[in-house]
C-alpha positions in Angstrom: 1.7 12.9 5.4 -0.4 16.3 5.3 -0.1 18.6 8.0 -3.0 19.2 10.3 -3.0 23.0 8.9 -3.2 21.7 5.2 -6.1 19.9 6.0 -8.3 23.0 6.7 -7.8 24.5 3.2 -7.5 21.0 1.6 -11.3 19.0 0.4 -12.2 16.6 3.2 -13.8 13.0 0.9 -13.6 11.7 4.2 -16.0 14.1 6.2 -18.5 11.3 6.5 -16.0 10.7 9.7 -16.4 13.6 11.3 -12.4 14.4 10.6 -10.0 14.8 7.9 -7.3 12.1 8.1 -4.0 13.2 7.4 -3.5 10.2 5.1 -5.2 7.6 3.9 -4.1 3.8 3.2 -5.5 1.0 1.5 -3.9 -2.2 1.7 -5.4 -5.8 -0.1 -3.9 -8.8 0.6 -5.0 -12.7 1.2 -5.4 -14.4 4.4 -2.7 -15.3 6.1 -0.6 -13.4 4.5 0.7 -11.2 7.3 -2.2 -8.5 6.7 -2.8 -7.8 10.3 1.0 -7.2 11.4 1.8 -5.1 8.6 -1.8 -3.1 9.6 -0.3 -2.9 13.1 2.5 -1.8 12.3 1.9 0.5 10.3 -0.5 2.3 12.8 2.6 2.4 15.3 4.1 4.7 12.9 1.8 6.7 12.5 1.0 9.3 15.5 -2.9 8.3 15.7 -4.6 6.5 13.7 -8.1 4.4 12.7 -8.4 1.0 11.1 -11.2 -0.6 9.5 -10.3 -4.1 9.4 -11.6 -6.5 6.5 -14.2 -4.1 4.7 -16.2 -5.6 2.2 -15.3 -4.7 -2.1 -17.3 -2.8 -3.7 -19.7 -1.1 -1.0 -18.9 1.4 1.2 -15.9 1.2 3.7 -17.3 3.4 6.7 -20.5 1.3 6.4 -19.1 -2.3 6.2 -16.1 -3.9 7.8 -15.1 -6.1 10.5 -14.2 -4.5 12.9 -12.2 -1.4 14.7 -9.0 -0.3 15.6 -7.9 2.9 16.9 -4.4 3.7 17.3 -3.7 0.0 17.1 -6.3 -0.9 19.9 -9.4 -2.9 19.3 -12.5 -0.5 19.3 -16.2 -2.0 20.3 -17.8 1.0 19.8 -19.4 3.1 16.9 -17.3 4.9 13.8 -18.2 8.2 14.7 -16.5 7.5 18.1 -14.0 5.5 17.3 -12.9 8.3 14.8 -13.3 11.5 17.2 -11.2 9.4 19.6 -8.5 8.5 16.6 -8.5 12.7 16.0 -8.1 14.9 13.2 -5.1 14.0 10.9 -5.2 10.5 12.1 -3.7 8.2 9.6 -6.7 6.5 8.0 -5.9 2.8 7.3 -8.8 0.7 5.1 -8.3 -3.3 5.0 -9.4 -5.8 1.9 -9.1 -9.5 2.0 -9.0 -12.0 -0.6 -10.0 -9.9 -3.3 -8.2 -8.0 -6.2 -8.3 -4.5 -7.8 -8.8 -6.2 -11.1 -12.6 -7.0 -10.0 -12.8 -3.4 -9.4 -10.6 -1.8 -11.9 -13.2 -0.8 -14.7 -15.4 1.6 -12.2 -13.1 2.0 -10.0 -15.6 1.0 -6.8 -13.5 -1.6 -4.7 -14.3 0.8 -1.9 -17.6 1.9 -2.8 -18.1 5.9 -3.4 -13.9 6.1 -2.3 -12.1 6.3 -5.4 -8.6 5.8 -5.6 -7.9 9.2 -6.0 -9.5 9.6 -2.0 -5.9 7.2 -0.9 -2.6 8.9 -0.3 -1.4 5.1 -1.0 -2.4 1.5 -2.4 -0.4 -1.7 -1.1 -0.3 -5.3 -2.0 0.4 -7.6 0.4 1.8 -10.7 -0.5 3.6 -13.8 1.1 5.7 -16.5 -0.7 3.2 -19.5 -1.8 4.5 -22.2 -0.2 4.4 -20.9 3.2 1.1 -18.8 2.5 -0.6 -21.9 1.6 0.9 -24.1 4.4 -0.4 -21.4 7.1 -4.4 -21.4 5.5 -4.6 -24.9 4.9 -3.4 -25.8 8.4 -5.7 -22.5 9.4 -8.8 -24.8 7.6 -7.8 -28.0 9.1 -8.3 -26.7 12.4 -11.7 -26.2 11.9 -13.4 -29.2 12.6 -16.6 -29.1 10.5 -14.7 -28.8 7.2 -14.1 -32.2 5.7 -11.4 -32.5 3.3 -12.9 -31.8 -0.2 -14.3 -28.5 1.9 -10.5 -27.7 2.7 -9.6 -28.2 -0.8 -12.4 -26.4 -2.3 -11.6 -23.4 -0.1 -7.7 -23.6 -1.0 -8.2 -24.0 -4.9 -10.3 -21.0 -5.7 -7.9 -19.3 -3.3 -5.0 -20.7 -4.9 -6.6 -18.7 -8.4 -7.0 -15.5 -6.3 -3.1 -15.9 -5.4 -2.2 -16.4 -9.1 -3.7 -13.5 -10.2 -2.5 -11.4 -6.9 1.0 -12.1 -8.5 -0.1 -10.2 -11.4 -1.1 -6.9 -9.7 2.3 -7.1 -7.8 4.5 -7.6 -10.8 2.7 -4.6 -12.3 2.2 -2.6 -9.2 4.9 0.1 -9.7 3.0 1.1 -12.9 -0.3 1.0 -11.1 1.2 3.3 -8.3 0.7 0.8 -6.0 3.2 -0.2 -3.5 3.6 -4.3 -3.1 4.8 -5.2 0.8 6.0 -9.0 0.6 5.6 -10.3 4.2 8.6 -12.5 4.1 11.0 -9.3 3.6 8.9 -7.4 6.0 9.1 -10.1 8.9 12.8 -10.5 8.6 14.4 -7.4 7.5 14.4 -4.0 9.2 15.3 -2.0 6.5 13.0 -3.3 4.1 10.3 -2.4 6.9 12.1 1.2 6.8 11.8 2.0 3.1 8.2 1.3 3.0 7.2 3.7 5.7 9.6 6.3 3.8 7.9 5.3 0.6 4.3 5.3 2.6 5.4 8.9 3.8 5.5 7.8 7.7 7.9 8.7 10.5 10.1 5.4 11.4 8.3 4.9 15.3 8.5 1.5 15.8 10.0 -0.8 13.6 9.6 -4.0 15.6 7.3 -7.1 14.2 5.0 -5.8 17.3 2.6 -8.5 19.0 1.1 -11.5 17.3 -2.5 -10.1 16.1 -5.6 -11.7 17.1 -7.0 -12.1 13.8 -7.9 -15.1 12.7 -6.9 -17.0 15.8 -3.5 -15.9 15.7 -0.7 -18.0 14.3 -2.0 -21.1 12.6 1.0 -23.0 14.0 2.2 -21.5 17.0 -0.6 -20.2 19.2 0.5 -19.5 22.0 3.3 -17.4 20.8 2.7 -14.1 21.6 6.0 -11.6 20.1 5.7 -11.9 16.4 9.7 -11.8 16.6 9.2 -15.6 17.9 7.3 -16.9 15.0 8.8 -18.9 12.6 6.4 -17.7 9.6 9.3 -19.0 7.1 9.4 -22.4 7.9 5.5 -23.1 7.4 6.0 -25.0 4.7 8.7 -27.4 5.8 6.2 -28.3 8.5 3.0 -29.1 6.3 5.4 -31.3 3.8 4.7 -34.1 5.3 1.3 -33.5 4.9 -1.3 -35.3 2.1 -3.3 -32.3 1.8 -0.7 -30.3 1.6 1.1 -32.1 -1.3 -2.2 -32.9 -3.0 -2.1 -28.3 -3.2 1.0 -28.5 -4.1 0.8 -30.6 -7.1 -1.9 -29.4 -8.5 -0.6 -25.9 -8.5 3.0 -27.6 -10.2 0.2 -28.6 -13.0 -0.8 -25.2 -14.0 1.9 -23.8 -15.8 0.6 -20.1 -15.7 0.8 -20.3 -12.7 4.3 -21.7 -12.0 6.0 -18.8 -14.6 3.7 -16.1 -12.4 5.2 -17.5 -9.4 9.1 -18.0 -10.7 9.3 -14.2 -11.4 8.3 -13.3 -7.6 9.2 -16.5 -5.9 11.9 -18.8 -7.6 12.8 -20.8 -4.7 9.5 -21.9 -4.2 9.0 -23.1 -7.8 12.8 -24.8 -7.4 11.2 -26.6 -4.2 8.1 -27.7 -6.3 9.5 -28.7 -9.1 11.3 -31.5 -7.3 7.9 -33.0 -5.8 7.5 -36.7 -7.0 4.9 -37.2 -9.7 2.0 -39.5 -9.1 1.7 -43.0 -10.0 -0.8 -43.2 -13.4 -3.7 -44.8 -12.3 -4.0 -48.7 -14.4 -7.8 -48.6 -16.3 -8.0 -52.0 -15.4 -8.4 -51.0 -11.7 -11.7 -49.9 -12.3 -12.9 -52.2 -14.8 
C-alpha cells in the first residue's frame, strides 16, 4: 500500500472524499457468493478503511451504493463523514454485485468517472455453483411473495451471469485482476494469506470474522453468528432433495457451454451433475 507521505506528492482521483486513500479495491462478485466476508475481511487487514457496499455499475460510486462501512463498522451517516472518520490513507474498498466487467469493458465506466486505472486492485469473487446456487435459491424461497416461476426466473438469468463470471476468472490473470474463490478462502488460511500479499496488505486478522448482516445472514444457518461455524460447503447436499433445486440443476447440465466453463474451475461439481437422473420424456398422447 502507499505510504501516507507518498500520497502528498502523488494525484488524489479520489479527492471528491475529502482524503487520499492509500489504496483502493474493487471487488465484483454474485450474491451469495461470500462477498461480504471477504469485504470484512479484508478491511481487518487493512489499518482503517471505508467501504461502499453494493454501488450501482456504470454511475458514480461515491454517489450510489448501499450502504457504509468504516473500518468494518456499519456507518448511518454521510460520505464526507464517514470518510474523515475512516482518515487519510484509509484503504478504499468499492463493492459490485451481480454484474460483470464485460458490460463495462468497452468505456471502461463500471464505476462511473473511476477508471480502472483509479484501483490499486480488481478481484473476482466467485463460489463453486452447486453450493452458490443452493445458498440463493434457498435465499429466494425464504421470501414469501415469490412464487415459484418468480424463484426460477430470478435463478436462470443469474445462472447466465454466473456462466459468464467464469469467463472473467479463467482470464483474470491476463486482465490484472485477481479472482478470490470463496470456497478456498473459507477453508484455507494460507490461501487467505497470499491474497492479502498479492492485494499488498499486512496479514492482521486472518480469521473468517463474524457472519455479515448482508442479506439476512446465512441462508441456512441464521442464527449462527462465527463464520468459522458455517458449513458454506455443504449447501448443496442440503437443497438435493429439493424440486427446485434439481429443476436448476438440470437445466444448467443442458447447456453445454456452460458445463465445459464450469469443468475448468469446478470439476467436482460437473462430476456431481453429471450423475443427476434424466427426466422421463413426456408421451404426446398425454395431452391429446
Amino acid at each position: 500500500m502507499t505510504s501516507v507521505a507518498a500520497l502528498a506528492t502523488a494525484e488524489n482521483v479520489w479527492s471528491a472524499l475529502g482524503i487520499a486513500p492509500a489504496s483502493a479495491l474493487r471487488m465484483t462478485g454474485m450474491r451469495r457468493s461470500g462477498n461480504h466476508a471477504i469485504a470484512n475481511w479484508l478491511q481487518r487487514n487493512a489499518d482503517h478503511a471505508l467501504f461502499l457496499n453494493n454501488c450501482r455499475p456504470g454511475h458514480d460510486p461515491l454517489r450510489n451504493h448501499n450502504g457504509i462501512e468504516v473500518s468494518g463498522q456499519r456507518y448511518d451517516g454521510g460520505l464526507q463523514d464517514a470518510a474523515a472518520d475512516a482518515g487519510e490513507g484509509a484503504l478504499l474498498l468499492l463493492s459490485y454485485e451481480d454484474t460483470l466487467h464485460l458490460r463495462f469493458d468497452s468505456k471502461d465506466n463500471l464505476s462511473g468517472p473511476y477508471k480502472s486505472t483509479s484501483f490499486d486492485g480488481d478481484l473476482l469473487i466467485y463460489r463453486s455453483f452447486l453450493n452458490w446456487s443452493a445458498s440463493l435459491l434457498k435465499k429466494l424461497q425464504r421470501n414469501e411473495s415469490y412464487r415459484s416461476a418468480d424463484r426460477m426466473a430470478v435463478m436462470t438469468r443469474a445462472l447466465a451471469t454466473y456462466g459468464d463470471l467464469l469467463v472473467e476468472v479463467r482470464e483474470a490473470q491476463d486482465n490484472a485482476r485477481i479472482a478470490v474463490c470463496y470456497d478456498a478462502w473459507s477453508r484455507d488460511e494460507l490461501y487467505r494469506a497470499r491474497v492479502l500479499a498479492d492485494l499488498g496488505l499486512t496479514l492482521r486478522d486472518n480469521s473468517l470474522g463474524a457472519v455479515q448482516p448482508y442479506g439476512g445472514g446465512s441462508s441456512f444457518q441464521l442464527d449462527v453468528a462465527a463464520a468459522e461455524d458455517l458449513h458454506s460447503q455443504e449447501r448443496w447436499r442440503a437443497m438435493i432433495g429439493d424440486p427446485e433445486y434439481q429443476m436448476l440443476l438440470r437445466l444448467a447440465a443442458l447447456d453445454r457451454a456452460f458445463m465445459n466453463r464450469l469443468e475448468a474451475l469446478f470439476p467436482a461439481d460437473v462430476a456431481l451433475m453429471t450423475r443427476l437422473p434424466a427426466l422421463p420424456e413426456l408421451d404426446a398422447e398425454v395431452f391429446s
